[in-house]
VMD Tcl script that draws the C-alpha trace (Angstrom):
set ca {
  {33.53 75.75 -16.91}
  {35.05 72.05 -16.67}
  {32.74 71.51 -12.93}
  {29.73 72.85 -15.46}
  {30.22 70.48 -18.00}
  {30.97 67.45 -15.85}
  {27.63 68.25 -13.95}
  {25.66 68.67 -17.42}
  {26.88 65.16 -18.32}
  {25.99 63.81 -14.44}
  {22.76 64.87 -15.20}
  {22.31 63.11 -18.92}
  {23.36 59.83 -17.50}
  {21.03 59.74 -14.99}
  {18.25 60.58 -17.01}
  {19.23 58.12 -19.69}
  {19.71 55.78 -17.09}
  {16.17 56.63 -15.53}
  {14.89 56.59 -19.14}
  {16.53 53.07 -20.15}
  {15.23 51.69 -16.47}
  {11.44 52.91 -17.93}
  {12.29 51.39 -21.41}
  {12.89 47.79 -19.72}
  {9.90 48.11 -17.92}
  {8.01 48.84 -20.56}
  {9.57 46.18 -22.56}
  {8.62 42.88 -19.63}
  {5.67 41.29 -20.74}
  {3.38 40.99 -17.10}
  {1.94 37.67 -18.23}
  {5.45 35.73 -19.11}
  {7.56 34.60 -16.47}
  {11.16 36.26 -16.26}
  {12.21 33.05 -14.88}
  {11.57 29.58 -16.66}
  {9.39 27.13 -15.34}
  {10.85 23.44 -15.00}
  {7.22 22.26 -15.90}
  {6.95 24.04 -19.23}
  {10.37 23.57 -19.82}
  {9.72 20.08 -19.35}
  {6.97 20.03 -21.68}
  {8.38 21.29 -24.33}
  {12.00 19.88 -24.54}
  {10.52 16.16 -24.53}
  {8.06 17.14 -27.06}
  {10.79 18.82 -29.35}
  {13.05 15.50 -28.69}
  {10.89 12.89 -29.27}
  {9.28 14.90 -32.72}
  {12.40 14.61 -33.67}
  {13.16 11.21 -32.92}
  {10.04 9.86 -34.49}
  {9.30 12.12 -36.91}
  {10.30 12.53 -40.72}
  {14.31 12.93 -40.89}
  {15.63 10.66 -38.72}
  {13.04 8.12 -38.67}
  {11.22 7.61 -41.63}
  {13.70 9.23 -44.28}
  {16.77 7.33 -42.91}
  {16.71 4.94 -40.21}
  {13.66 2.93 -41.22}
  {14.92 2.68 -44.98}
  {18.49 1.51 -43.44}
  {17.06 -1.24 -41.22}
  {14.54 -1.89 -44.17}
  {11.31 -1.92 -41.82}
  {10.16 0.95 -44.33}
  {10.84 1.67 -48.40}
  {10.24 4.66 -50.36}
  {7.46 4.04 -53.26}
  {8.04 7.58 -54.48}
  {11.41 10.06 -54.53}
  {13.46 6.74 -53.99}
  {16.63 8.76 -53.38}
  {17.09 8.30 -50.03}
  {16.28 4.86 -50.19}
  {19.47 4.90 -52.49}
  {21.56 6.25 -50.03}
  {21.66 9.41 -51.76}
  {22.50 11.74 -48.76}
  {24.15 15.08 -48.96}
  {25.95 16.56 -45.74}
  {22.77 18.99 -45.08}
  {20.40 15.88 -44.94}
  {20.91 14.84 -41.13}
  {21.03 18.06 -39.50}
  {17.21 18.01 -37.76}
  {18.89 15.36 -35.24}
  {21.62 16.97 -34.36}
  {20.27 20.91 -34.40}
  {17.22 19.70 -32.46}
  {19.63 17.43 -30.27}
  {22.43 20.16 -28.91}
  {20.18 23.67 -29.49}
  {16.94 22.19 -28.23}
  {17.02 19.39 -26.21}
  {20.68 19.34 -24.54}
  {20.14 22.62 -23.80}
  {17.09 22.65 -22.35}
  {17.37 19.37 -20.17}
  {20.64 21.22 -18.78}
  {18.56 24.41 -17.59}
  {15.74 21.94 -16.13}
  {19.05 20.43 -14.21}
  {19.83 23.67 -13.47}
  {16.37 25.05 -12.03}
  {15.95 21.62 -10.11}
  {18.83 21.99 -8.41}
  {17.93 25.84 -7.19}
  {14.64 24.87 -6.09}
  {16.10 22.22 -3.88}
  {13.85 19.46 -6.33}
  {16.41 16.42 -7.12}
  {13.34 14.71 -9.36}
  {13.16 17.65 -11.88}
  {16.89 17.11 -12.15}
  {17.03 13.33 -12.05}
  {14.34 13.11 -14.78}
  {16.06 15.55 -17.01}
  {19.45 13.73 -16.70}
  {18.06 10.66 -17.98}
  {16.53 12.48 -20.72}
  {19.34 14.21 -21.41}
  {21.45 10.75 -22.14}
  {18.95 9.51 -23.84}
  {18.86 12.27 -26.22}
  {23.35 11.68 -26.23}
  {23.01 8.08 -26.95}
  {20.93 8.80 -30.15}
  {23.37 11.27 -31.27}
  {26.77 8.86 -30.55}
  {25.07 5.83 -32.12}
  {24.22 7.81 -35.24}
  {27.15 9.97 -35.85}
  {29.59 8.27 -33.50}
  {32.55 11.09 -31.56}
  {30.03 13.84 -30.66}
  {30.29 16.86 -28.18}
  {29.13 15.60 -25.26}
  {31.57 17.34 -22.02}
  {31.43 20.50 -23.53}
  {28.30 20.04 -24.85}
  {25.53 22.67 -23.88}
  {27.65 25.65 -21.91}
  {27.75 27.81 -24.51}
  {29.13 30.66 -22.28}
  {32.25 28.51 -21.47}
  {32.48 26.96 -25.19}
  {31.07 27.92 -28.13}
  {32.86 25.45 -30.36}
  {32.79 22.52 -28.42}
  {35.59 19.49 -28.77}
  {34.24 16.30 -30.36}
  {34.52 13.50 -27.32}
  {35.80 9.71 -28.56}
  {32.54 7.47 -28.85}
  {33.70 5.33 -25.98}
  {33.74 8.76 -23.55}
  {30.50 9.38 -24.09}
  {29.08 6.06 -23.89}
  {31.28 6.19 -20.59}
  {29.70 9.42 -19.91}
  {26.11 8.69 -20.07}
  {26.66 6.00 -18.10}
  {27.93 8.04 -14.92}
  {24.94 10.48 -15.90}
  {22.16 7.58 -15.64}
  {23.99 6.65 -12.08}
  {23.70 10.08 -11.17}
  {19.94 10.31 -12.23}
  {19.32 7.14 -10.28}
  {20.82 8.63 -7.28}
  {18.58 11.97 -7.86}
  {15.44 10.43 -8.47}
  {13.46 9.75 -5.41}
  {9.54 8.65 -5.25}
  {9.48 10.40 -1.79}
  {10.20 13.58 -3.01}
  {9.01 16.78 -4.30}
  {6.61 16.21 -7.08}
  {7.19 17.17 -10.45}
  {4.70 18.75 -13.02}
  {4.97 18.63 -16.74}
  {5.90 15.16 -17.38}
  {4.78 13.59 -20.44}
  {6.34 10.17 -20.29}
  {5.40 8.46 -16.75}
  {3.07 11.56 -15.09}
  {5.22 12.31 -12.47}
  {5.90 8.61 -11.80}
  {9.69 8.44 -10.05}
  {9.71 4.79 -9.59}
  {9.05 4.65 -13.44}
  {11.60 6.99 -14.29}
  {13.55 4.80 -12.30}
  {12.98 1.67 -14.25}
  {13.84 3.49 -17.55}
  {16.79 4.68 -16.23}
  {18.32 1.39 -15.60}
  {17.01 0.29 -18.98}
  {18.72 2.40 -20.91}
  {21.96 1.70 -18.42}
  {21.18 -1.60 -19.53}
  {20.98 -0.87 -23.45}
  {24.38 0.96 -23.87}
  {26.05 -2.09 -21.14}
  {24.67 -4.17 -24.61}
  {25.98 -1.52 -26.75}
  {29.37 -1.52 -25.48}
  {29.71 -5.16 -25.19}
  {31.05 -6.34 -27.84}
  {34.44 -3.99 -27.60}
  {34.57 -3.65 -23.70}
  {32.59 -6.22 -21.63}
  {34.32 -6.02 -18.21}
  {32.82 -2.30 -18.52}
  {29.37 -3.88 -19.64}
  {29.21 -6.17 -16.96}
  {30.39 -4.16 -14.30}
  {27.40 -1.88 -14.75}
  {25.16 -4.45 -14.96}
  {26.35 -5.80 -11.96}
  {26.17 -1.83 -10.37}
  {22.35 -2.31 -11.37}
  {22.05 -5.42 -9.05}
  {23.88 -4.17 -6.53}
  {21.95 -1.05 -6.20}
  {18.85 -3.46 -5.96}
  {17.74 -1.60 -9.13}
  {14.32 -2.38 -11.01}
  {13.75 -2.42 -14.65}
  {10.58 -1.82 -17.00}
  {8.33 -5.16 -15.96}
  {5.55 -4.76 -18.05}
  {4.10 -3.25 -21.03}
  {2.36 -0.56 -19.00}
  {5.67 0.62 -18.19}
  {7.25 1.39 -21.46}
  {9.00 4.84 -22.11}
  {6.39 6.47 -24.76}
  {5.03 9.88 -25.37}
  {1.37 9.58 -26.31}
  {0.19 12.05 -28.74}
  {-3.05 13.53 -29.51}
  {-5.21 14.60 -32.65}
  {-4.26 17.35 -34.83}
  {-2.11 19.87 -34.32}
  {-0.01 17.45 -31.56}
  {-0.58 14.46 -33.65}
  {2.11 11.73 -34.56}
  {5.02 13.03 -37.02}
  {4.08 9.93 -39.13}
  {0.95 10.67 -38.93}
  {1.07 14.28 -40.15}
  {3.29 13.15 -42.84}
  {0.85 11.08 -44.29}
  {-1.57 13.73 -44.03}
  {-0.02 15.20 -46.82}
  {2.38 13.41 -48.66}
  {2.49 9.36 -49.56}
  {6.19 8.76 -50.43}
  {6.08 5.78 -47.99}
  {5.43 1.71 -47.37}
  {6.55 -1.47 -45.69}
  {9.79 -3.02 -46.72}
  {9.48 -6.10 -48.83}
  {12.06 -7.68 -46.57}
  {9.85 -7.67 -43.15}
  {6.98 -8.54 -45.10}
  {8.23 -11.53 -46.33}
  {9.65 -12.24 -42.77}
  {6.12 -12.18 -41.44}
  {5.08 -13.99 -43.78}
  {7.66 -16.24 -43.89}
  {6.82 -17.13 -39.77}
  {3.78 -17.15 -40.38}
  {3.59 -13.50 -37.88}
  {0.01 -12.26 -36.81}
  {2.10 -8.85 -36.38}
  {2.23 -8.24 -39.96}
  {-1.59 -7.32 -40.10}
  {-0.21 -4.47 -37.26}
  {2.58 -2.93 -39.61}
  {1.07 -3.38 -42.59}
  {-1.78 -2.39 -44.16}
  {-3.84 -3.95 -47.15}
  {-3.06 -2.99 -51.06}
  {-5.84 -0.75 -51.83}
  {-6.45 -2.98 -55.36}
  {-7.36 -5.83 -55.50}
  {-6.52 -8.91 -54.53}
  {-5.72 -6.91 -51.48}
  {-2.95 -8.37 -49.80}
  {0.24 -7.16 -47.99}
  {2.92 -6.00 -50.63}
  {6.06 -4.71 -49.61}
  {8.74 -2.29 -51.49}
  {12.12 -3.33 -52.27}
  {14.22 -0.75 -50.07}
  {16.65 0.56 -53.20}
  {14.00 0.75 -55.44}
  {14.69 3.53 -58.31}
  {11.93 5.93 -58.92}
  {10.66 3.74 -62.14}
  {10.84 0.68 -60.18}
  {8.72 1.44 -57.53}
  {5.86 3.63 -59.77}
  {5.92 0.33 -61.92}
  {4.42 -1.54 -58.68}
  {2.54 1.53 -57.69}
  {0.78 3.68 -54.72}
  {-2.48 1.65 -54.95}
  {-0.71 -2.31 -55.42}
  {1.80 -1.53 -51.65}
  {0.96 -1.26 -48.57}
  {1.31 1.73 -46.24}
  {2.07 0.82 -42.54}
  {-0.54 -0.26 -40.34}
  {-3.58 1.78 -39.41}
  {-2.29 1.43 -35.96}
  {1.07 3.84 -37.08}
  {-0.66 6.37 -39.00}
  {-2.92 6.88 -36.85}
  {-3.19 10.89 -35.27}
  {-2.76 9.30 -30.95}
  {-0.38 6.47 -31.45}
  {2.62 6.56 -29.43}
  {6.18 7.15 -30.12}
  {8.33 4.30 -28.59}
  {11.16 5.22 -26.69}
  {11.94 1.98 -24.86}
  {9.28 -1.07 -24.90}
  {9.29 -3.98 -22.61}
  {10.34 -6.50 -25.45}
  {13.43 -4.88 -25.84}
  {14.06 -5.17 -22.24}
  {13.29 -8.48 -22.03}
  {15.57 -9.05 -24.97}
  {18.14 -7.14 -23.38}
  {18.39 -9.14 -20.06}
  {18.42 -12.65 -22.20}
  {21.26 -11.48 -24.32}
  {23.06 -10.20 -20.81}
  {22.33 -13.50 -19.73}
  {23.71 -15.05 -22.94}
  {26.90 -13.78 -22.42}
  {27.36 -14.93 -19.12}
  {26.80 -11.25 -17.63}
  {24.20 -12.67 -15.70}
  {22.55 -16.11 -14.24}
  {19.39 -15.67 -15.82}
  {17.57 -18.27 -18.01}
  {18.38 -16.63 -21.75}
  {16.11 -18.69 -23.80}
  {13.14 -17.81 -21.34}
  {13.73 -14.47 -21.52}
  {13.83 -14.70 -24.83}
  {10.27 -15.97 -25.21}
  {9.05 -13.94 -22.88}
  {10.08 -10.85 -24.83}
  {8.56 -12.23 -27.92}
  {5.17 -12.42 -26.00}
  {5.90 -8.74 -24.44}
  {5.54 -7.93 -28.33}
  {2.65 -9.30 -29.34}
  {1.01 -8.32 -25.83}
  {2.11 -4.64 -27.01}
  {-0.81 -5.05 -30.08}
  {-3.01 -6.75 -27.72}
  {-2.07 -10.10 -29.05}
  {-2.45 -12.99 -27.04}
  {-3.14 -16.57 -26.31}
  {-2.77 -20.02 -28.25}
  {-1.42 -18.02 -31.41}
  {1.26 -16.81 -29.79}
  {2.42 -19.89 -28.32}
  {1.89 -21.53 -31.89}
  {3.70 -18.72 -33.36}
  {7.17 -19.45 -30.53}
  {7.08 -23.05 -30.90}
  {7.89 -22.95 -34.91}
  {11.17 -24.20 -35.38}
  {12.14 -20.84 -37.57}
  {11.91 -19.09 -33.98}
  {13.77 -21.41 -31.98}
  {16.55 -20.26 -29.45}
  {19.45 -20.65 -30.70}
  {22.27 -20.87 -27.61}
  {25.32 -20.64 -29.68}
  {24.34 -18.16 -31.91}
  {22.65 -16.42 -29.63}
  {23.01 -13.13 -32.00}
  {20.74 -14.38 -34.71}
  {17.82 -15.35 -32.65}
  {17.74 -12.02 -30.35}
  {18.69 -10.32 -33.72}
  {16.08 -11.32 -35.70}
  {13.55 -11.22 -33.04}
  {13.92 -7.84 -31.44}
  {14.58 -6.37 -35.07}
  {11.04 -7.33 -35.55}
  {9.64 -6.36 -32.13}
  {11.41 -2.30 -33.01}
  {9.37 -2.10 -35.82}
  {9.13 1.71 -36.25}
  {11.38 2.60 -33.69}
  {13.90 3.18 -36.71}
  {17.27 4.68 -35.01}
  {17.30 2.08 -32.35}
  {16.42 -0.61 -34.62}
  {19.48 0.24 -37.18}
  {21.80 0.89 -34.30}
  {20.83 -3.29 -32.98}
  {20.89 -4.71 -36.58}
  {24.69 -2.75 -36.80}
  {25.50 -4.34 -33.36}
  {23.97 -7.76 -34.21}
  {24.48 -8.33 -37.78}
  {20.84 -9.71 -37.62}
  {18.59 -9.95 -39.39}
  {21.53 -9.99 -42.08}
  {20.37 -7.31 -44.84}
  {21.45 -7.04 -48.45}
  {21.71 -3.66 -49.96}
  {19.78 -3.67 -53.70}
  {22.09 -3.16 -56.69}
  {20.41 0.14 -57.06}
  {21.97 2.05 -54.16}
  {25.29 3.96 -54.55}
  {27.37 2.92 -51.57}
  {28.87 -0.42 -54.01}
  {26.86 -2.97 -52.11}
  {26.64 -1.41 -48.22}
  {24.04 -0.36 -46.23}
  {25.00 2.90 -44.21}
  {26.14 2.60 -40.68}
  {26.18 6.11 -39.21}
  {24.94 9.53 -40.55}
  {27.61 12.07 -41.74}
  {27.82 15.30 -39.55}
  {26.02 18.42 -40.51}
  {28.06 20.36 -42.99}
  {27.55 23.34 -41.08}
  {29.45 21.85 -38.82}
  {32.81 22.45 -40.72}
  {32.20 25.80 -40.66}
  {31.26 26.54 -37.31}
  {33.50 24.33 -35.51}
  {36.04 23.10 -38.32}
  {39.40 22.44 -35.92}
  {36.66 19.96 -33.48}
  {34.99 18.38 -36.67}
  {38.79 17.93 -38.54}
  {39.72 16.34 -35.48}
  {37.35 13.74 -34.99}
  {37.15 12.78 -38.71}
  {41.17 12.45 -38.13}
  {40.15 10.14 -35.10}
  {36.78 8.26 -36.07}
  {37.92 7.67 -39.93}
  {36.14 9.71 -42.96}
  {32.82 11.20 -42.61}
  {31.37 8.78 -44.67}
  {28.32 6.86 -44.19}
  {30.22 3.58 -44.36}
  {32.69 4.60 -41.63}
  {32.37 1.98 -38.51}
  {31.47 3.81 -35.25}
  {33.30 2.14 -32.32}
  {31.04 -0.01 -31.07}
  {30.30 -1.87 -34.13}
  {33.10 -4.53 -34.20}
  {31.98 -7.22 -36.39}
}
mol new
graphics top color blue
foreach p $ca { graphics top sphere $p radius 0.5 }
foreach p [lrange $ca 0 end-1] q [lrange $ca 1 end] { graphics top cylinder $p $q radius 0.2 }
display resetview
């Protein structure tokens, strides 16, 4: 009786093993791949990362109000600094969930297809996407980050490990990347350009050397020095900026499909009357014309309350340029200007033996050149004694400048004015944060209940999650 009953059961298993063999059979879909494609992969994860770098959140609804490039005209709340600890999660959701993750399994297929260019290119996309989440929020998860199989609360690394981090990533991806290689498909950015990829990669090397120099420069010049040694290139032209070029509706710019449907935004009254001030044929770029007349460019006060800004009104402001809303511009990643501006401030502090105040002009033309602007008005516009070089204060000329030349690219140009201190910016009366302008983003509130112990940690080691808490690279 026992032998019977152990055959009968022999015989269920099989057929429910036979049946559940069918079942996933059934169940594959013949025209999706079972194994990702780096291509598509590709794709998508850049798309995902820059939307979300360029888009509504962590652009326009933060970064550009805190560097006052941009002002709210209506729903003026945020332009108060009136946050709550659900309003910066699209950065860091879409950061770890989306892009980290995804960049890791394009590392991952590169390297089992024997294709060192797929992995190189997602490694420096992959710190790139890490050094916008450390300058906003500061001590991230960044060695832990991603393997969700190994940790699914991961620890919260110190801001000067990660910058640390990156750095050894970029070296890597530098080392990987090779314009003799296996092609790649699927690139957005440079078309399957390695030596471009290149370039960009020792930018943005050269970016957090800046970054970090202020509170370790023996570390910022030794990699700038590693750059040299290796012989490495950097972005030389405008042609060779770091952008993803968009297309009309439905892949059209974030700020564009914002303004498709809502108009809660326009210039900041401080950069227009900086233009102005200088005199800037840029401002005609940003800015566009009052609808009423006299039509004329009228900025915002950032800090405006709702009242306030309604009293100027929709039709007496001006939106940003025509050349920002419209559907195919570009989202900036890294330009040429900031390069340039980059390599006179290395040379500034003595990292280097360049000429600082050349480079310095020459980045201010790599800006105008960027808007097709060219010729005697730019030299007109350099020779004013407002935009002279400054050697000992190096800071406020580079500052002011290359705050000016980011215009729209609104989480790298907070994270320079917080490094700087230029252009110096006053926070209106209005705003609730008694008289300071925020310098990081508070972590997602879903992060103390998903990984409390890591999040109580780093608050106990960064200082209160507070959007006037210094991150560690911003000294003065």
């Amino acid at each position: 009786m026992k032998n019977k009953k152990l055959y009968i059961l022999a015989i269920l298993a099989i057929a429910f093993s036979s049946c559940k063999k069918e079942l996933d059979e059934v169940n594959i879909n013949p025209n999706a791949p079972e194994i990702a494609q780096p291509d598509y992969l590709l794709t998508g994860t850049t798309k995902a990362t820059v939307d979300t770098y360029w888009g509504v959140t962590n652009n326009m609804n933060s970064s550009l109000l805190f560097a006052q490039q941009w002002a709210k005209v209506q729903y003026t709340e945020e332009d108060r600094f009136i946050y709550s600890n659900s309003s910066f999660t699209t950065l860091w959701s879409t950061g770890y969930a989306q892009s980290i993750a995804g960049f890791n399994k394009i590392i991952e297929l590169g390297e089992a297809q024997g294709n060192t260019n797929y992995k190189g290119v997602a490694l420096v996309l992959r710190s790139w996407t890490f050094l916008l989440l450390t300058d906003a929020y500061g001590d991230i998860p960044y060695s832990q980050a991603g393997k969700i199989k190994q940790f699914v609360t991961p620890v919260y690394d110190k801001q000067k490990d990660v910058y640390y981090g990156i750095l050894s990533d970029l070296k890597s991806a530098q080392a990987a990347l090779d314009p003799a290689g296996k092609v790649i498909a699927g690139d957005v950015i440079y078309s399957n350009n390695i030596t471009s990829w290149k370039k960009f990669a020792n930018a943005l090397r050269l970016r957090i050397a800046l970054r970090i120099a202020d509170k370790d420069p023996a570390k910022a010049k030794q990699t700038i020095d590693e750059i040299q040694a290796e012989g490495g290139a950097y972005i030389s032209s405008n042609s060779e900026n770091a952008v993803l070029k968009y297309d009309v509706s439905p892949q059209q710019n974030p700020v564009a499909a914002s303004f498709e449907t809502r108009n809660d935004y326009r210039i900041s009254k401080t950069i227009v009357d900086k233009l102005n001030s200088l005199s800037d044929p840029r401002l005609p770029v940003y800015a566009s014309k009052t609808e009423n007349q006299p039509q004329g460019y009228v900025g915002i006060p950032n800090g405006s309350t709702n009242s306030e800004a309604s009293a100027i009104g929709l039709a007496n402001s001006s939106k940003p340029g025509v050349y920002f809303l419209d559907a195919k511009a570009p989202a900036v990643i890294f330009n040429y200007a900031e390069l340039l501006f980059d390599r006179a401030e290395a040379a500034a502090r003595g990292f280097t033996t360049e000429d600082a105040e050349d480079l310095y002009r020459q980045a201010i033309r790599a800006s105008f050149l960027q808007y097709n602007i060219s010729g005697t008005v730019v030299e007109d516009y350099i020779k004013q004694s407002g935009i002279a070089y400054h050697t000992v204060n190096y800071k406020k000329s580079i500052g002011e400048q290359k705050w000016i030349a980011l215009f729209g690219q609104g989480l790298e140009a907070w994270a320079e004015q917080r490094r700087l201190d230029y252009p110096q910016l006053t926070a209106s009366v209005n705003t609730v944060l008694n008289g300071k302008i925020p310098v990081r983003f508070i972590y997602p509130g879903t992060e103390q209940s998903l990984n409390g112990q890591n999040y109580k940690n780093a608050v106990s080691s960064q200082g209160a999650d507070l959007l006037t808490t210094k991150l560690w690279f911003d000294v003065f």
